[in-house]
N, C-alpha and C positions, 0 to 999 in steps of 0.2 A: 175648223174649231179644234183648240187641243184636245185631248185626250184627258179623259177624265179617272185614268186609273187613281184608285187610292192609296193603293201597294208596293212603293219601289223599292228594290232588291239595288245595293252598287254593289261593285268586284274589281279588288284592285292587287294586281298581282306585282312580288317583291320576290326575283328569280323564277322558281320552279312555283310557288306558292302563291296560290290563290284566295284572299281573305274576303268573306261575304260581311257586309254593312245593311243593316237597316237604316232605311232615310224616311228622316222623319220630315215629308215636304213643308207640313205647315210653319211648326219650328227651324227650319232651317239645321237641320243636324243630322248627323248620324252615330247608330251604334254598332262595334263590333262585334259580332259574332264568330263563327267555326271558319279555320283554314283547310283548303284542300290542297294537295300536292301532286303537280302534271307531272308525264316524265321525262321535264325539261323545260327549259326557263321558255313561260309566257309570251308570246310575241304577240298575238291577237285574238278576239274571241265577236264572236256572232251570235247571239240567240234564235231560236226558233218561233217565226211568225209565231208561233200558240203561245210561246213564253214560256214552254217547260222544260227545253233543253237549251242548253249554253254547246255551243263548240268553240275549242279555246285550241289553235295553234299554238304548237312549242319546239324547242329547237335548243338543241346546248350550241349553235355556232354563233359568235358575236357578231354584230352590226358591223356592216362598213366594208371597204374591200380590201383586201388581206387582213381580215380577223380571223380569231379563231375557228377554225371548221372543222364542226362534228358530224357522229354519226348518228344523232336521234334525235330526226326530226318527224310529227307526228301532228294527229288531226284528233282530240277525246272532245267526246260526249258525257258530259255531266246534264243529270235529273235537275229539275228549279224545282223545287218545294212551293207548291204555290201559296201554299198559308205565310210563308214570312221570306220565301228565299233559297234557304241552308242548299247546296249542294251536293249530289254523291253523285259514283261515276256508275255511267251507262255502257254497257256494251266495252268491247274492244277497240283500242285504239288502230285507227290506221296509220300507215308508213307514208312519207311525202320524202319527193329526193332530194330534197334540200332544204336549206330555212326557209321558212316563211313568213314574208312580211307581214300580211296583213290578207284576211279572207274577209268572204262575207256570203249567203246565202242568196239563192234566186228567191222571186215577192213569195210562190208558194210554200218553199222551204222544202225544193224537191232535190234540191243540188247544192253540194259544197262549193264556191272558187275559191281557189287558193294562187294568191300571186308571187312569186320568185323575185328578190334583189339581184344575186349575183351567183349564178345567169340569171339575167331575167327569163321569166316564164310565167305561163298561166296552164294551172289546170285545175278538172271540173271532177266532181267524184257524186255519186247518188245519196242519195239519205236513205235507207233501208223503211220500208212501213212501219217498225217499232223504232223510227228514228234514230237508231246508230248508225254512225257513217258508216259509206258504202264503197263498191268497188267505181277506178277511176273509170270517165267516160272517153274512150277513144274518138279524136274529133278526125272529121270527114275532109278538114282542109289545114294545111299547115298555116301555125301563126307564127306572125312576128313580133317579137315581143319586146322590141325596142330596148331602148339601156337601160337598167336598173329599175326595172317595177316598183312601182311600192305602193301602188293601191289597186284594184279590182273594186268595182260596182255595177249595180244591174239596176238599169232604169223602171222607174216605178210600176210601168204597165208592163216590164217582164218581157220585153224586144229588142231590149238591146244593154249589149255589157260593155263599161269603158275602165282597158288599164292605163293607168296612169302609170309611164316613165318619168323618172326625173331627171337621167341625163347624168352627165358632172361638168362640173368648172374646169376650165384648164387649170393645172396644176401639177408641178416637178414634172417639169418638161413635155407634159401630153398636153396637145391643144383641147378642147373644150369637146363635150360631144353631148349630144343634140337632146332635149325630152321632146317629148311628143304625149297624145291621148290616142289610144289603138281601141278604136269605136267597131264595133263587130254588131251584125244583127245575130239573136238568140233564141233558141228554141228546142227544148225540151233537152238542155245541158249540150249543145251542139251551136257551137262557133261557126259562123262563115262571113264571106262579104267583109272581109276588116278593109279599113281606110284610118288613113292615119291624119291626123290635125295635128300640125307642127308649123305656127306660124313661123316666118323666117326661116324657113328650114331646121327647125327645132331649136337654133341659136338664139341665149338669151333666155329662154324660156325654159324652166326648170319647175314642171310641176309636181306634185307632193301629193294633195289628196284632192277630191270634190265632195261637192253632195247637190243634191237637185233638188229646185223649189217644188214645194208638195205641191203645187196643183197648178203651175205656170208653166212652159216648154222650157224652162231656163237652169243654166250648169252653172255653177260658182266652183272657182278652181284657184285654189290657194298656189300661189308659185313659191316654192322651198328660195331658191337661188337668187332670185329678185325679190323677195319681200314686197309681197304683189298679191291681187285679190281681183281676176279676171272673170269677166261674164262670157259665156258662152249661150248659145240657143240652137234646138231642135231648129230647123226648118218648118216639120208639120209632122206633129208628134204623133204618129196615130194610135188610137185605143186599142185593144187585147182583140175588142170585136170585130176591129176593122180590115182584117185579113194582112194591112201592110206589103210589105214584099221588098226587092232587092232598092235597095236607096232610101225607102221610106224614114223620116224623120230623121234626115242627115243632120251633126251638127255643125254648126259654121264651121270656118276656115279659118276665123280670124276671132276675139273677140270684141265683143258688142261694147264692153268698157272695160278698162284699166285702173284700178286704184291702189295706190300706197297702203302701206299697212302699219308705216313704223310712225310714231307720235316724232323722232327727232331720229331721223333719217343721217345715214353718212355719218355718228359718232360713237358707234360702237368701235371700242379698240378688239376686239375678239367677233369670231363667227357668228353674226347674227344672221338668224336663218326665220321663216314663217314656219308654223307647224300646218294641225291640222285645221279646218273648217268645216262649221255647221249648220245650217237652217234652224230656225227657230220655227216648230211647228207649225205655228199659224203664217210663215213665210213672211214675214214681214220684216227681219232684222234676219245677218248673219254674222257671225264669229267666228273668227279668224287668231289663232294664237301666234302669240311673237316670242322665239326662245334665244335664249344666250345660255352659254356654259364655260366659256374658256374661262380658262387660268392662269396666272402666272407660276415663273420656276418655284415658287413658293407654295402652288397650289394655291392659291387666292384668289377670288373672281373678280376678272378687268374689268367687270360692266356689262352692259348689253339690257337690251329690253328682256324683260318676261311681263309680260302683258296681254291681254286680250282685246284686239280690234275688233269695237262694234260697228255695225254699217246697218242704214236704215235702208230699205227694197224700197224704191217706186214700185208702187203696184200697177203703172201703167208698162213702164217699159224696163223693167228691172235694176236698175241703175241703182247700184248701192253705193251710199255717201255715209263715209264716214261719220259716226256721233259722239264716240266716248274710245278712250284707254285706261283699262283697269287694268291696274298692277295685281299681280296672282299672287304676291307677297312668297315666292319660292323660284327653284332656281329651276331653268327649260323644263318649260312645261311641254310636256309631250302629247297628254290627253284632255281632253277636255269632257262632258256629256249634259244632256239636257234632259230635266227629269220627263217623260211623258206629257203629263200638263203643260208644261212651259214654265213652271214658275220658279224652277230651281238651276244653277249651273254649278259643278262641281268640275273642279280643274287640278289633274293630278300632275309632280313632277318627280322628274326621275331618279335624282341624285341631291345631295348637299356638298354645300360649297361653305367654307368662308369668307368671306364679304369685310370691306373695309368699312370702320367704322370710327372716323375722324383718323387717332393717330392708335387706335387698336383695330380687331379685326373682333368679329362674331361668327358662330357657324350659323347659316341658316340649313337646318334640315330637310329633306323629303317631306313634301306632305300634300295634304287633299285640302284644297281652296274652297269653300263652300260661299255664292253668291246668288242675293234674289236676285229675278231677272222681272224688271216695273215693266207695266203697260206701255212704257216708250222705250220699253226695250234695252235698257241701262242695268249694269249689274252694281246692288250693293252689296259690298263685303260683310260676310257674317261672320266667320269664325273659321279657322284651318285647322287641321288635325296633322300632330306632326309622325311620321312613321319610319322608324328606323330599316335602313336596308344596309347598313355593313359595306361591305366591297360588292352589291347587286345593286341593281336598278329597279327602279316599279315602272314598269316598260309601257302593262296596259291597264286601262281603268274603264269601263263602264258602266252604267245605267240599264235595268230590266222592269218592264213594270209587269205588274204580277195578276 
């Protein structure tokens, strides 16, 4: 059943800065409130099972391989206002030795991960009892951490964490190299037992993010590289109570299905790539982002999807089929989130572009897509808010319910 918060706080960060939004679910809206300032542009943020603290990774180093590479990269703890939201910072920021793509906390909200692009890495840090992060946890067995991290998550019943590698394309002269999913069994912020899922030998298969059906054994694994929406499955997922142990709730090898994700496939002239993916609370529908950004020497946008692939779940054997492509009306959408209840989806993008427009051109700006999401699981467009970012990005965005 969804969640029946009535409370949702968004946060959508434009560099270093952090702006809190009241969402108004019934109306379809939101309103701006107080910005807060990290020390160092936003890459991803986590909230606290209770909902009262945000932890929001930040990093002055740029995206990609040979970007820019700084020296302050960091893990802060901000308060959540539980009456409306608003923000303030908790405690002292911790140090991380590099950017960080993308964290996320274990189910009780006893541990930090934090996952590494370039090198990749993974590491795990405590949450202090007054909920300030903590110091890192020394793990017992060396990992590997495959090519280019870019997501970390810890399965539902808290036994198991998978980083997602994505690998890269061949490209100026290096042959291709491999992603993989680096599946670890977990326990009490302590990695062991990894095995790695890399069909083909990771070739071909360029994963990006996941998420896991609430209450099925089943992985949805968005592919960056292939603009692809792969099912994977636990074996035999066992409970928290179940004791488990070395192999328990392996996931496949291979996945269960394969689906497309682009409405018109093969005619992007520029990088079309899949973002990220989402479950829809009640498991029955997921969402899948489709982004383009390139440009011409003009700076001009050649095209490409930005859109959101919907896919309806057999609830028998999880087979997601395609049902709808909603244009997000903005240019690579990077984030996406689903309000608690289910009945909201907000889709944020990162930059603005000008776009051709017969024999002129128009800017389309950054901004936040706001669509209901019906009983069959279909998003209608409501209304977008446009938000200026200058020469920065609004990198992340999401959803707190309160």
């Amino acid at each position: 059943m969804a969640n029946s918060t009535k409370r949702v706080a968004l946060y959508a960060s434009v560099g270093p800065e952090l702006t809190h939004y009241v969402v108004d679910v019934e109306g379809g809206a939101l309103v701006r409130r107080a910005t807060v300032t990290l020390p160092a542009n936003v890459h991803y943020a986590w909230p606290h099972a209770s909902g009262r603290t945000l932890y929001v990774a930040s990093s002055d180093s740029a995206s990609g391989i040979g970007g820019v590479v700084g020296t302050k990269h960091h893990v802060t703890a901000l308060r959540v206002d539980p009456a409306a939201g608003a923000l303030s910072p908790h405690g002292e920021p911790i140090a991380l030795p590099t950017r960080p793509i993308h964290m996320t906390l274990d189910i009780p909200s006893e541990h930090i991960l934090a996952a590494f692009s370039n090198p990749s890495g993974l590491q795990i840090y405590r949450i202090n009892p007054d909920m300030s992060p903590g110091a890192q946890v020394t793990q017992s067995e060396p990992i590997d951490p495959g090519i280019y991290g870019h997501q970390v998550r810890v399965t539902l019943d808290n036994r198991k964490v998978i980083l997602v590698t994505r690998g890269h394309d061949a490209a100026g002269g290096k042959p291709e190299e491999p992603g993989a999913l680096k599946v670890f069994d977990y326990r009490d912020g302590l990695l062991t037992y990894e095995a790695s899922v890399a069909p083909n030998g990771g070739y071909g298969f360029g994963p990006r993010h996941l998420d896991f059906h609430p209450t099925r054994p089943w992985v949805y694994v968005s592919l960056e590289r292939q603009n692809r929406l792969d099912m994977f499955a636990f074996d035999s997922l066992p409970s928290p109570a179940s004791g488990g142990g070395r192999g328990g709730g392996a996931l496949s090898a291979e996945p269960l299905f394969r689906k497309g994700t682009l409405a018109e496939p093969g005619t992007s002239r520029g990088r079309q790539a899949v973002g990220t993916v989402k479950l829809h609370p009640n498991g029955r529908f997921a969402y899948v982002a489709n982004r383009a950004s390139s440009a011409d020497q003009a700076g001009v946008f050649v095209g490409g999807e930005n859109n959101l692939a919907v896919f309806a779940i057999d609830p028998a054997t999880g087979e997601p089929s395609l049902i709808q492509h909603a244009d997000t009306r903005g240019i690579h959408c990077r984030n996406f989130h689903i309000d608690p209840s289910g009945r909201l989806l907000v889709a944020s993008h990162i930059t603005g572009l000008p776009v051709k427009d017969g024999a002129a051109t128009r800017f389309v700006p950054a901004c936040l897509s706001v669509f209901r999401i019906g009983g069959d699981g279909r998003l209608d467009f409501i209304r977008k808010y446009d938000v200026e970012v200058g020469d920065r990005q609004m990198f992340w965005m999401g959803m707190v319910g309160l």
